[in-house]
mmCIF file of the N, C-alpha and C atoms, coordinates in Angstrom:
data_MODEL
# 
_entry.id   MODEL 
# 
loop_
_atom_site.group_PDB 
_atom_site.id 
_atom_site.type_symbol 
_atom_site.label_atom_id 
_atom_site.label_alt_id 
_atom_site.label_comp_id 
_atom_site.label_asym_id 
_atom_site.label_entity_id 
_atom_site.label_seq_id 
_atom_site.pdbx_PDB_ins_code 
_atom_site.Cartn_x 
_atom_site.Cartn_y 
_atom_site.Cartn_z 
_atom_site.occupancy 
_atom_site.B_iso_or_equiv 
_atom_site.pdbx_formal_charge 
_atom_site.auth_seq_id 
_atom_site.auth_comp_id 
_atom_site.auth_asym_id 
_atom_site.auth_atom_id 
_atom_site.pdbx_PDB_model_num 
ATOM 1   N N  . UNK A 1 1  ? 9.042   10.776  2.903   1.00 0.00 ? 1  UNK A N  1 
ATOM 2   C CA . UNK A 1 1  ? 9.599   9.746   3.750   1.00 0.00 ? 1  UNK A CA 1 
ATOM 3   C C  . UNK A 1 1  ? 8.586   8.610   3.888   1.00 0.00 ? 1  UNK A C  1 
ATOM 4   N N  . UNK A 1 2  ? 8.721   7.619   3.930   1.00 0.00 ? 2  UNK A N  1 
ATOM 5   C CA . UNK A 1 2  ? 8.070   6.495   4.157   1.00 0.00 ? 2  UNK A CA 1 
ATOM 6   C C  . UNK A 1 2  ? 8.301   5.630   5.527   1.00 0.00 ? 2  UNK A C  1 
ATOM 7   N N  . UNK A 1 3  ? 6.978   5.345   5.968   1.00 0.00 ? 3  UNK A N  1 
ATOM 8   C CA . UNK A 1 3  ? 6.588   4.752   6.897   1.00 0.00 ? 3  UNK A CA 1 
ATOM 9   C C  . UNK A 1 3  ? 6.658   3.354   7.102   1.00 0.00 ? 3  UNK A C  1 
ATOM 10  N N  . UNK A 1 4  ? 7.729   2.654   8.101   1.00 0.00 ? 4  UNK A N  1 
ATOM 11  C CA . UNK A 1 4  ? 8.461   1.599   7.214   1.00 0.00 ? 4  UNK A CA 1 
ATOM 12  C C  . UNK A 1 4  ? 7.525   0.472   8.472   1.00 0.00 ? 4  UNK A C  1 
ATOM 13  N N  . UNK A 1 5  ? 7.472   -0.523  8.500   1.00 0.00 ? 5  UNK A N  1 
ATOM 14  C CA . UNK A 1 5  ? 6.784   -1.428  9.080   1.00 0.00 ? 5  UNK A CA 1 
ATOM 15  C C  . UNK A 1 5  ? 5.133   -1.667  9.177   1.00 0.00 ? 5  UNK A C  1 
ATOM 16  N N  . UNK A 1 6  ? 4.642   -1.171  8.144   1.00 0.00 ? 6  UNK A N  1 
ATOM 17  C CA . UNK A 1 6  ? 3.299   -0.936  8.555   1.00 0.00 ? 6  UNK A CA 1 
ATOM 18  C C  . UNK A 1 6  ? 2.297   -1.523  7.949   1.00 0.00 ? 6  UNK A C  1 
ATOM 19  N N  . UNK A 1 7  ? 2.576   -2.154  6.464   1.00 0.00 ? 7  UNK A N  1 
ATOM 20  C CA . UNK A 1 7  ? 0.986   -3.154  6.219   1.00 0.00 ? 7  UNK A CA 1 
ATOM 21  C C  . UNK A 1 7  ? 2.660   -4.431  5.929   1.00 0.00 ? 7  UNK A C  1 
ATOM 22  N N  . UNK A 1 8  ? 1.508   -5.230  6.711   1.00 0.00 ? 8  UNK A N  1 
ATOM 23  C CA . UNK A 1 8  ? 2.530   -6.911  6.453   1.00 0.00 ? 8  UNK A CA 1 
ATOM 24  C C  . UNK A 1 8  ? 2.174   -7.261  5.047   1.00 0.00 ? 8  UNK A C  1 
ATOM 25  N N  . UNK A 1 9  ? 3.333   -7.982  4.656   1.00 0.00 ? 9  UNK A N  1 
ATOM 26  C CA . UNK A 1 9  ? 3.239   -8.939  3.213   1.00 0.00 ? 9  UNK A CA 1 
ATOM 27  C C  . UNK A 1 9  ? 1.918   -9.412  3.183   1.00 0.00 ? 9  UNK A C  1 
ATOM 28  N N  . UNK A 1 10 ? 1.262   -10.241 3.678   1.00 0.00 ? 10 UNK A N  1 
ATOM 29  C CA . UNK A 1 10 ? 0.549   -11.572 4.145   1.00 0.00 ? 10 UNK A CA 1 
ATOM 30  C C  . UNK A 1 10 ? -1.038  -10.191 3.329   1.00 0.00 ? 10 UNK A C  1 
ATOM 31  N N  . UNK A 1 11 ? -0.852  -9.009  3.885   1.00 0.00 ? 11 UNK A N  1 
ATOM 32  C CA . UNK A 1 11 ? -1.955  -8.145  4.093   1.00 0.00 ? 11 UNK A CA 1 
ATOM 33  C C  . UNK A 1 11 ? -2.098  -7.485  2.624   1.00 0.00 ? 11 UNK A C  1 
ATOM 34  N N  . UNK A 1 12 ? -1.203  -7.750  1.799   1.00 0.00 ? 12 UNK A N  1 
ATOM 35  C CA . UNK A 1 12 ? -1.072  -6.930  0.531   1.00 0.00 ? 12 UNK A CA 1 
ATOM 36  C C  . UNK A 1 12 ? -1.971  -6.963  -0.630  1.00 0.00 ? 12 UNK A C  1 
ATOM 37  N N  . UNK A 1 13 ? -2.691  -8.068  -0.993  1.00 0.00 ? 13 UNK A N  1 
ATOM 38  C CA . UNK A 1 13 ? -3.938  -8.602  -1.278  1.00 0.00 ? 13 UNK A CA 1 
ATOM 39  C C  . UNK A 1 13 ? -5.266  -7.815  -1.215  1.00 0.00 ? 13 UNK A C  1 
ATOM 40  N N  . UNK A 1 14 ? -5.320  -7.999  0.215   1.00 0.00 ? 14 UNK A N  1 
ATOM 41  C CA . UNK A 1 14 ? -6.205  -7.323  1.000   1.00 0.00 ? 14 UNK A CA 1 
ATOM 42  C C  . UNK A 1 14 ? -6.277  -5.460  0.944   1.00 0.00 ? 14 UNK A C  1 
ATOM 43  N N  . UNK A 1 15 ? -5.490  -5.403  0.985   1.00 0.00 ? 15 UNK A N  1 
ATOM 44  C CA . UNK A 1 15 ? -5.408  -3.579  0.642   1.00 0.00 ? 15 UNK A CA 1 
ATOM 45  C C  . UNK A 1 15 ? -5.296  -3.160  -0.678  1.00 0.00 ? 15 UNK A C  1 
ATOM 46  N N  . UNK A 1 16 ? -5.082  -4.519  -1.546  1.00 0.00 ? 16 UNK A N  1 
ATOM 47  C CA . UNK A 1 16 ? -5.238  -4.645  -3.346  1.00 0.00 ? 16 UNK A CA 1 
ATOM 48  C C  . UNK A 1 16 ? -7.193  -4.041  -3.326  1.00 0.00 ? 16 UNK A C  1 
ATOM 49  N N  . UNK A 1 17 ? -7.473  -5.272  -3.062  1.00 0.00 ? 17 UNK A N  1 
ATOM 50  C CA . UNK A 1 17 ? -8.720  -5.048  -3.124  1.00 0.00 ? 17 UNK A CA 1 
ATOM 51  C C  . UNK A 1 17 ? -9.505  -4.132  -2.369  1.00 0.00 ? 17 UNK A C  1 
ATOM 52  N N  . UNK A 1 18 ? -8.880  -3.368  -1.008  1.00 0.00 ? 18 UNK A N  1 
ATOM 53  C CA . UNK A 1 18 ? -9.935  -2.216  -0.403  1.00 0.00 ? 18 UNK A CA 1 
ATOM 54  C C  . UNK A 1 18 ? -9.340  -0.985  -1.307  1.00 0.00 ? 18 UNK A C  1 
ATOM 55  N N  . UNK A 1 19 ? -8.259  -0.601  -2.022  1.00 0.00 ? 19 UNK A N  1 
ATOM 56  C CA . UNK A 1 19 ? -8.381  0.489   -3.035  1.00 0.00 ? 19 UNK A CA 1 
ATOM 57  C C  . UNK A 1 19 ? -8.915  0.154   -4.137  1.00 0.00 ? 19 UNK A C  1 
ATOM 58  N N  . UNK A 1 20 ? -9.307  -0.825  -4.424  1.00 0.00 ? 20 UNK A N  1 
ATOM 59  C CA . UNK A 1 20 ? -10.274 -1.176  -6.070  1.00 0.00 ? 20 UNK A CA 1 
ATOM 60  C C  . UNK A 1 20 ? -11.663 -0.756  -5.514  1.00 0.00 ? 20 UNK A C  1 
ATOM 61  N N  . UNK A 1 21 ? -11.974 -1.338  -4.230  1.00 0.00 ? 21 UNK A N  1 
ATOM 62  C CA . UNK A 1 21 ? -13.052 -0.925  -3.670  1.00 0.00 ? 21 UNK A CA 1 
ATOM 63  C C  . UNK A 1 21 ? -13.203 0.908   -4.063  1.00 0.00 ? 21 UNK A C  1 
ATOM 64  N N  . UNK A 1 22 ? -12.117 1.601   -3.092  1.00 0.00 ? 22 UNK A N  1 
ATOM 65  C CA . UNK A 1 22 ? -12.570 2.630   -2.978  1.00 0.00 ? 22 UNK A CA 1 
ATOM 66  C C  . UNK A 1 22 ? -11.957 3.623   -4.121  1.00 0.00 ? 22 UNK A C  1 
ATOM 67  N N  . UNK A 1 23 ? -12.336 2.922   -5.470  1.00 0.00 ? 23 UNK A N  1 
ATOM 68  C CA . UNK A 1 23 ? -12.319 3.730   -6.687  1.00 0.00 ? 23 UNK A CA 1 
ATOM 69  C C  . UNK A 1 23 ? -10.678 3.900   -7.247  1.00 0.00 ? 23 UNK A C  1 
ATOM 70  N N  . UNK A 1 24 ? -9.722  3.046   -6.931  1.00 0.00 ? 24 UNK A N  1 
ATOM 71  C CA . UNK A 1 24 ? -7.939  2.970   -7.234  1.00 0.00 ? 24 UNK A CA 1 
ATOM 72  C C  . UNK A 1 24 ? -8.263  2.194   -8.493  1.00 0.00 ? 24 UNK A C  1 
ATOM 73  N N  . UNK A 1 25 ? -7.681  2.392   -9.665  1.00 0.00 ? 25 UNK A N  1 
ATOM 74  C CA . UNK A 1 25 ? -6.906  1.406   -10.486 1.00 0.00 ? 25 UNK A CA 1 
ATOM 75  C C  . UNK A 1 25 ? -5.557  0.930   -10.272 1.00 0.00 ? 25 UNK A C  1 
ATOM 76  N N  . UNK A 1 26 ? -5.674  -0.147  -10.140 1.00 0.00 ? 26 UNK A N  1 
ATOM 77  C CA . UNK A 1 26 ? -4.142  -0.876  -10.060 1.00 0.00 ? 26 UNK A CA 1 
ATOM 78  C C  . UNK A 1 26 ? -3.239  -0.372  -11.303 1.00 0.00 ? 26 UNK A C  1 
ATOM 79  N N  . UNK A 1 27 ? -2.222  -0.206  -11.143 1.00 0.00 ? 27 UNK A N  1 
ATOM 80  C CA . UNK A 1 27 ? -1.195  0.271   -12.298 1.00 0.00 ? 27 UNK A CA 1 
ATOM 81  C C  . UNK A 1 27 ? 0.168   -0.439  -12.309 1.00 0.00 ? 27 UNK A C  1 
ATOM 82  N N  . UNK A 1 28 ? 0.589   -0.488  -13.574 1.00 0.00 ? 28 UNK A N  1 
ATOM 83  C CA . UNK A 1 28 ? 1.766   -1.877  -14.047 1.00 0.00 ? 28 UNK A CA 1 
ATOM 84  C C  . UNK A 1 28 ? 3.115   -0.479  -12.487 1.00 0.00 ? 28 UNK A C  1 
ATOM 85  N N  . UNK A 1 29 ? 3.981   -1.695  -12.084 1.00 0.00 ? 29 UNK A N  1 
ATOM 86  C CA . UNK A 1 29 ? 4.838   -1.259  -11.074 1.00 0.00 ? 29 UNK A CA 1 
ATOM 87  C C  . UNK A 1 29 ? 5.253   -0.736  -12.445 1.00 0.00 ? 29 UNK A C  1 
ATOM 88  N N  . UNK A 1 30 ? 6.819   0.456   -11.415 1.00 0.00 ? 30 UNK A N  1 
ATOM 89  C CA . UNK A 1 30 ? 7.617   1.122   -12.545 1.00 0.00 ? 30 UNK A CA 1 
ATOM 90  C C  . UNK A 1 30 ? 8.969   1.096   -11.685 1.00 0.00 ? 30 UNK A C  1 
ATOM 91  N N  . UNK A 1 31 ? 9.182   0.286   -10.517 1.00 0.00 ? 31 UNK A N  1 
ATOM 92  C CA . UNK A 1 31 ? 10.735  -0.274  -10.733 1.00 0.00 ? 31 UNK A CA 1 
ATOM 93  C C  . UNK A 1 31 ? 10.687  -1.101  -9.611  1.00 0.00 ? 31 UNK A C  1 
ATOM 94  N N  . UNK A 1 32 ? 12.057  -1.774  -9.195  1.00 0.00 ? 32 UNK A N  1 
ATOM 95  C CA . UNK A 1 32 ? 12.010  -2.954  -8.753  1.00 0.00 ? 32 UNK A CA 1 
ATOM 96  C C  . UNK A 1 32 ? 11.680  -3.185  -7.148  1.00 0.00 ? 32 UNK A C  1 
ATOM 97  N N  . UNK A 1 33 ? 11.208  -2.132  -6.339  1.00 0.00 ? 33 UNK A N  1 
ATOM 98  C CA . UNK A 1 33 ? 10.732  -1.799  -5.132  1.00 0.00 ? 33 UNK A CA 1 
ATOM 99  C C  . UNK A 1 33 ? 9.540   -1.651  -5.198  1.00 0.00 ? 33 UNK A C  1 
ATOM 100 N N  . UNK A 1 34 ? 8.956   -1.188  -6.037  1.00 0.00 ? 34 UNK A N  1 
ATOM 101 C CA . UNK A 1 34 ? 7.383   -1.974  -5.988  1.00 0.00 ? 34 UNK A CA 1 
ATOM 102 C C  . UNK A 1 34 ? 6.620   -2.422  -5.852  1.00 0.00 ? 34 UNK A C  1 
ATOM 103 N N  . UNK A 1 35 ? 6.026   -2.815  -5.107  1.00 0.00 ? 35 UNK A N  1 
ATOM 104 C CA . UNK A 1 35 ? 5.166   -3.811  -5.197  1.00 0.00 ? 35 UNK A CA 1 
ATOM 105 C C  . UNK A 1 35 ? 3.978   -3.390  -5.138  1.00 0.00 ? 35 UNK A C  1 
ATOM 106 N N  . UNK A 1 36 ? 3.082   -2.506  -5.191  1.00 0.00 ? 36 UNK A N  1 
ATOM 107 C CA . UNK A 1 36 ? 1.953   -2.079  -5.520  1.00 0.00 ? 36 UNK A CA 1 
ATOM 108 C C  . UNK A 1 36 ? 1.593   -0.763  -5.854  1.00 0.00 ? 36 UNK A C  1 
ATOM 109 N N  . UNK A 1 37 ? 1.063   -0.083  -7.170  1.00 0.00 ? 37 UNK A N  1 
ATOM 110 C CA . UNK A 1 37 ? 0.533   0.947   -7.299  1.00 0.00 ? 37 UNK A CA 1 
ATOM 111 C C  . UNK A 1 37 ? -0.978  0.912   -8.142  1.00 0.00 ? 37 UNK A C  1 
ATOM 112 N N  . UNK A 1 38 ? -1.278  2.237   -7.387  1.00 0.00 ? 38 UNK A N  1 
ATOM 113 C CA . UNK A 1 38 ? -2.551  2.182   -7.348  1.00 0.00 ? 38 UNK A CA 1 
ATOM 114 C C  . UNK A 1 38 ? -2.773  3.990   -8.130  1.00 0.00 ? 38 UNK A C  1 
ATOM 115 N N  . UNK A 1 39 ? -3.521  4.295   -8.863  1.00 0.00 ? 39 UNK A N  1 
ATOM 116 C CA . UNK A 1 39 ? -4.177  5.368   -8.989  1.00 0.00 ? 39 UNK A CA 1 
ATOM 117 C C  . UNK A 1 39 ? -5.710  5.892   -9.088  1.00 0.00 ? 39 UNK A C  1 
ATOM 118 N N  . UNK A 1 40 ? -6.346  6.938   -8.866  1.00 0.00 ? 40 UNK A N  1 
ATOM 119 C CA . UNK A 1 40 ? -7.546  7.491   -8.491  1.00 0.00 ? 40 UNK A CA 1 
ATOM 120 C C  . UNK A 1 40 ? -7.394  9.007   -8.623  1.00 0.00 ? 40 UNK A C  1 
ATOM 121 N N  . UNK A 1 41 ? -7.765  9.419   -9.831  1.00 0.00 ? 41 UNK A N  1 
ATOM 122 C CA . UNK A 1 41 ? -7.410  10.778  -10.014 1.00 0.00 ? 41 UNK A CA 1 
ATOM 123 C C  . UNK A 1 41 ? -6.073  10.938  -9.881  1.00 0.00 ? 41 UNK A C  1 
ATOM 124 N N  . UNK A 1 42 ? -5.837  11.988  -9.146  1.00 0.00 ? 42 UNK A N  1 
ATOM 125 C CA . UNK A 1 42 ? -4.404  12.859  -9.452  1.00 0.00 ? 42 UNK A CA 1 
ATOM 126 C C  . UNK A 1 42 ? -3.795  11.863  -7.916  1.00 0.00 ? 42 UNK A C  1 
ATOM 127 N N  . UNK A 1 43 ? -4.829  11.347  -7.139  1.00 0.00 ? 43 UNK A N  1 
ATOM 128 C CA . UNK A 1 43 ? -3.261  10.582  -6.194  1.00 0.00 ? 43 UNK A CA 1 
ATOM 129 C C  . UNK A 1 43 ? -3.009  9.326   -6.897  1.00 0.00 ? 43 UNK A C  1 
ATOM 130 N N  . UNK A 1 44 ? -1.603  8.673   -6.680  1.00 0.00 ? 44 UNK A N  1 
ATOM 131 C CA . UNK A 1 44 ? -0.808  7.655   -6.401  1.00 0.00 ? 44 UNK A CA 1 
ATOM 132 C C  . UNK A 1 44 ? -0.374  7.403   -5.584  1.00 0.00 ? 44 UNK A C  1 
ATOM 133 N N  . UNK A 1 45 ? -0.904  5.899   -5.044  1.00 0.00 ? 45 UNK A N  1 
ATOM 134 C CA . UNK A 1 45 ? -0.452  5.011   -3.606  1.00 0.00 ? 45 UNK A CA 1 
ATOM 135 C C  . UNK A 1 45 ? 0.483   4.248   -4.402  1.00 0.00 ? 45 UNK A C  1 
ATOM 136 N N  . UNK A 1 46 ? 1.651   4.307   -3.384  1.00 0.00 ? 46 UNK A N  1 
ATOM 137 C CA . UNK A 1 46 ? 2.861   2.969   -4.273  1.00 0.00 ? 46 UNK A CA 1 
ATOM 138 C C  . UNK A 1 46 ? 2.962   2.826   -2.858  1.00 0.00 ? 46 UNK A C  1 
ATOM 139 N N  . UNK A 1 47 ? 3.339   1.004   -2.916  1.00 0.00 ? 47 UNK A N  1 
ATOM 140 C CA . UNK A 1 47 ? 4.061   0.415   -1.711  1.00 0.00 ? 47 UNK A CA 1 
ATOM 141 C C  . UNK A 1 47 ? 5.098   -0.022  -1.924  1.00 0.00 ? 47 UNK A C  1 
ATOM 142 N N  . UNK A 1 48 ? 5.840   0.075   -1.509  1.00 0.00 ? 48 UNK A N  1 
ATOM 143 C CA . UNK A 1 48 ? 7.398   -0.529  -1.647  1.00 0.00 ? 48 UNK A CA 1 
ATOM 144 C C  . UNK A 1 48 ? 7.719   -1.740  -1.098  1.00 0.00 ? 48 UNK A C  1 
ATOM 145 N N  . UNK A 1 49 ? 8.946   -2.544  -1.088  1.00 0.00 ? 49 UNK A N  1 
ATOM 146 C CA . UNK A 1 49 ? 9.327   -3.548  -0.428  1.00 0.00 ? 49 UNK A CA 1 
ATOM 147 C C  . UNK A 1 49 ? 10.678  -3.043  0.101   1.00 0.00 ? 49 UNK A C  1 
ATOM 148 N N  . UNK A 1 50 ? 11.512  -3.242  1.142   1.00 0.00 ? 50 UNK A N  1 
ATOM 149 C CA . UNK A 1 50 ? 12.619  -2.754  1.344   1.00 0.00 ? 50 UNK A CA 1 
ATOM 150 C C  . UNK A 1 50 ? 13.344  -4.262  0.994   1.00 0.00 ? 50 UNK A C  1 
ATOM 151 N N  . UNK A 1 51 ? 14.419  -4.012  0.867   1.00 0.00 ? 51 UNK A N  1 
ATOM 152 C CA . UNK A 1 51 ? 15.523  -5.252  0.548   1.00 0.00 ? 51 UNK A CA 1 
ATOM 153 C C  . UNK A 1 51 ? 15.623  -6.401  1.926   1.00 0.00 ? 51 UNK A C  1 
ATOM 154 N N  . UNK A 1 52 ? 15.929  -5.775  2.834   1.00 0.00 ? 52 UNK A N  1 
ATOM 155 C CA . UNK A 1 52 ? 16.223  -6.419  4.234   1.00 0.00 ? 52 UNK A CA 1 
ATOM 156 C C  . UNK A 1 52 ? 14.746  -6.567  4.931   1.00 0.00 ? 52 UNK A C  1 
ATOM 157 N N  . UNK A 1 53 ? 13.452  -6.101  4.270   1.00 0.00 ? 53 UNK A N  1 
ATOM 158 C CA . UNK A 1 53 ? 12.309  -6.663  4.964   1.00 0.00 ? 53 UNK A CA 1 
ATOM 159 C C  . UNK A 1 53 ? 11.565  -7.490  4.560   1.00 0.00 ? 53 UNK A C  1 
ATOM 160 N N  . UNK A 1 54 ? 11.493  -8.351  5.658   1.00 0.00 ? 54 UNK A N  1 
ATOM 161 C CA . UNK A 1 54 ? 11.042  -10.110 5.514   1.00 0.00 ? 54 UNK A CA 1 
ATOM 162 C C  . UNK A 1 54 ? 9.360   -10.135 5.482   1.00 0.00 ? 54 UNK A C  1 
ATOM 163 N N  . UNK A 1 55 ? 8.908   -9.356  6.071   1.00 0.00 ? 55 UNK A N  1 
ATOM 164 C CA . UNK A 1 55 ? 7.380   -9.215  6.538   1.00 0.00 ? 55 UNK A CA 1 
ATOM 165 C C  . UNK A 1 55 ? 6.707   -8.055  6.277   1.00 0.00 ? 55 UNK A C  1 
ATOM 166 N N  . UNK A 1 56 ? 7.487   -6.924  6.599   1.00 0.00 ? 56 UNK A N  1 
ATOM 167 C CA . UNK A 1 56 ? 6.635   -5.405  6.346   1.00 0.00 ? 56 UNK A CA 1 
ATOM 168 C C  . UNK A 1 56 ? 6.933   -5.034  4.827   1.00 0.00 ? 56 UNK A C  1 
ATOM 169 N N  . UNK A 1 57 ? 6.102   -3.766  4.534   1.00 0.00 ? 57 UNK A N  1 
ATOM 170 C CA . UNK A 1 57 ? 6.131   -3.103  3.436   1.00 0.00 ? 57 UNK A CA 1 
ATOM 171 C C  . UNK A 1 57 ? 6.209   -1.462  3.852   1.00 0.00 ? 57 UNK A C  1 
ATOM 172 N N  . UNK A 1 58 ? 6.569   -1.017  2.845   1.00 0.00 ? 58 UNK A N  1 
ATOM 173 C CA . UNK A 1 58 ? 6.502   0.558   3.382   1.00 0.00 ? 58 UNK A CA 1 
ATOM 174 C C  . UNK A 1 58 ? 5.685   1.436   2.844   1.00 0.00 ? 58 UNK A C  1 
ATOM 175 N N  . UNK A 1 59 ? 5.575   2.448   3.390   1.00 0.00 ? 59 UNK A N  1 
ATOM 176 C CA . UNK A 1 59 ? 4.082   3.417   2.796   1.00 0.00 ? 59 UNK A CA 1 
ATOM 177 C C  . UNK A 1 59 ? 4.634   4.496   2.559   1.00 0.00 ? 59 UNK A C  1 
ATOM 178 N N  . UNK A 1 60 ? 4.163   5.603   2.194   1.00 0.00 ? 60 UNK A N  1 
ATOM 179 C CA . UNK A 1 60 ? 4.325   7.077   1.726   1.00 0.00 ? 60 UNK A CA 1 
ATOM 180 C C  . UNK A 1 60 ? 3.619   7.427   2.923   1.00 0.00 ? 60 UNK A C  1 
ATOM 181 N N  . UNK A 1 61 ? 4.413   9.013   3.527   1.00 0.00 ? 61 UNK A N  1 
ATOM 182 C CA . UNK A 1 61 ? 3.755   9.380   4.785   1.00 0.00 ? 61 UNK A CA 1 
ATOM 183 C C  . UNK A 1 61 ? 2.052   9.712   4.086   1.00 0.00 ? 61 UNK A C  1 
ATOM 184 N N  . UNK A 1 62 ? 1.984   10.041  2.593   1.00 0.00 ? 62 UNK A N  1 
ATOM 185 C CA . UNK A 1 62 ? 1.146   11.031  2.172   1.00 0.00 ? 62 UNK A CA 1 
ATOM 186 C C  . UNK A 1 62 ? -0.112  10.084  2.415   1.00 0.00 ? 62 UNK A C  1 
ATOM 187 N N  . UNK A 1 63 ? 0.191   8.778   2.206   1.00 0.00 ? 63 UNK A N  1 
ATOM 188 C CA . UNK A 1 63 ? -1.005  7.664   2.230   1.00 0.00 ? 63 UNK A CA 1 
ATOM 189 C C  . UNK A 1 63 ? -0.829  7.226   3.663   1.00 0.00 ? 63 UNK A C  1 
ATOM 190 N N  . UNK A 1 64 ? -0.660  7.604   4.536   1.00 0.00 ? 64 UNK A N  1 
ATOM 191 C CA . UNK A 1 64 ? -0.828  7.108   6.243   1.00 0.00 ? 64 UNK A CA 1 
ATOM 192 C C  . UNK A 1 64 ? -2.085  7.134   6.444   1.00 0.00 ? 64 UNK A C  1 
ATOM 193 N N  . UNK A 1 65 ? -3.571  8.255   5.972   1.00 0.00 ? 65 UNK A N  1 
ATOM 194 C CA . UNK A 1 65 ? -4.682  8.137   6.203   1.00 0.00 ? 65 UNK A CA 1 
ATOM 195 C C  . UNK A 1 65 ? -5.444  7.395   5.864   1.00 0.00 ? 65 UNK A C  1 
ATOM 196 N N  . UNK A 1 66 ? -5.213  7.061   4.521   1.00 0.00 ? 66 UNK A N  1 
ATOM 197 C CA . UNK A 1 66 ? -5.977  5.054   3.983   1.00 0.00 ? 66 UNK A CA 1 
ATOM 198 C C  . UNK A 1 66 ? -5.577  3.867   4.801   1.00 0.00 ? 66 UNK A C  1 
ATOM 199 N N  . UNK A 1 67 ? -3.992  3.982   4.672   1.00 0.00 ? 67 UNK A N  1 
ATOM 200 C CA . UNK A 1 67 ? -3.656  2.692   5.297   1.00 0.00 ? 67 UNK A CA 1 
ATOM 201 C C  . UNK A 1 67 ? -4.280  2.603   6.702   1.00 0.00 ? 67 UNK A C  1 
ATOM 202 N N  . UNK A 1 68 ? -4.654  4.107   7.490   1.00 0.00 ? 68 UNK A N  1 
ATOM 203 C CA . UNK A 1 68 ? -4.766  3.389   9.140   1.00 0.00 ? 68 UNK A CA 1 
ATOM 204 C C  . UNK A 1 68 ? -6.840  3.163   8.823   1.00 0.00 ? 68 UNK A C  1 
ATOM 205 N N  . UNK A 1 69 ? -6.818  3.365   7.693   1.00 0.00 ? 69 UNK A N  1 
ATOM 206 C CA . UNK A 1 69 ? -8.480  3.173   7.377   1.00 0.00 ? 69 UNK A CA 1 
ATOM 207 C C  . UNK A 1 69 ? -8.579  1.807   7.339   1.00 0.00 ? 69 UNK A C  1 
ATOM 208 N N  . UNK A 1 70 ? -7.847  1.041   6.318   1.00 0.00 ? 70 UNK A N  1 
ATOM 209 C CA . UNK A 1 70 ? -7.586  0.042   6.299   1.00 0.00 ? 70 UNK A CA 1 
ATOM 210 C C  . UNK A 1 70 ? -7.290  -0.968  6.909   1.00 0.00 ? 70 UNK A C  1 
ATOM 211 N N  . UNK A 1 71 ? -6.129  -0.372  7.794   1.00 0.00 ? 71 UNK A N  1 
ATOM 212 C CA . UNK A 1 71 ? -5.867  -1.032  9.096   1.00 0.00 ? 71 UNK A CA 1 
ATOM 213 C C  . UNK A 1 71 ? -7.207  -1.298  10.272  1.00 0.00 ? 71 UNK A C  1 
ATOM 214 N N  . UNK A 1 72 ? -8.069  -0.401  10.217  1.00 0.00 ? 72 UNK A N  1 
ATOM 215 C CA . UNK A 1 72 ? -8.889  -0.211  10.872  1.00 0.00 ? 72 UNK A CA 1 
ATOM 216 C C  . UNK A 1 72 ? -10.769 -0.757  10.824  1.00 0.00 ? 72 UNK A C  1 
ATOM 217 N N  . UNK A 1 73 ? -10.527 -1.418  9.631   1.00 0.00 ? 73 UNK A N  1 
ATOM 218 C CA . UNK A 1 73 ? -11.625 -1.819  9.178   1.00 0.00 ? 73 UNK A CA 1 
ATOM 219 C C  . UNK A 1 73 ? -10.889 -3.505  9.148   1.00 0.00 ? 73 UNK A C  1 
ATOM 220 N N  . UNK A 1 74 ? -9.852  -3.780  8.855   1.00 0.00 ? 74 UNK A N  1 
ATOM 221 C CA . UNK A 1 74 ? -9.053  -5.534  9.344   1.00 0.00 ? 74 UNK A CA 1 
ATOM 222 C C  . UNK A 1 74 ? -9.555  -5.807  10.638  1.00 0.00 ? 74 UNK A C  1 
ATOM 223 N N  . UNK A 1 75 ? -9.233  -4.771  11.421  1.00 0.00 ? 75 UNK A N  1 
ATOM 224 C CA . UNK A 1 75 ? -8.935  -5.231  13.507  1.00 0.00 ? 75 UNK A CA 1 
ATOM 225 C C  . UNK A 1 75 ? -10.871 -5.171  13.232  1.00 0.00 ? 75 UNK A C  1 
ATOM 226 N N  . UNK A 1 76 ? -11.798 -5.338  12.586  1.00 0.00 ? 76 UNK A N  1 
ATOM 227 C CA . UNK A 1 76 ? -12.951 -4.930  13.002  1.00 0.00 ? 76 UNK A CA 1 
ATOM 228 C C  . UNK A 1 76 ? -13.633 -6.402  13.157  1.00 0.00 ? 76 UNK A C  1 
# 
């Protein structure tokens, strides 16, 4: 299930570059909800876009512990 409101558009960049940081290769999307994947060993972070969302993106519950890392090193 995915965690729907939680890194803004504006922020997507920014969490590009803190998983390059922390050892992710960016990887070509593989369909049209997409908008970012990332791999590092055996995980894959994908972010999605939902159709009807103007501002948020959505997460995988499995990646909730990066993103609030992430989140958490922004508010710093």
């Amino acid at each position: 299930m995915a965690i729907r409101n939680r890194l803004h558009i504006s922020k997507l960049d920014d969490f590009k570059n803190f998983l390059i940081q922390k050892g992710y290769e960016i990887k070509e999307i593989k369909d049209c909800w997409e908008v970012l994947r990332a791999k590092k060993d055996k995980d894959t972070i994908i972010i999605y876009s939902k159709y009807e969302a103007k501002e948020h993106l959505s997460v995988q519950d499995k990646d909730r512990k990066i993103l609030k890392e992430f989140l958490k090193i922004k508010e710093e």
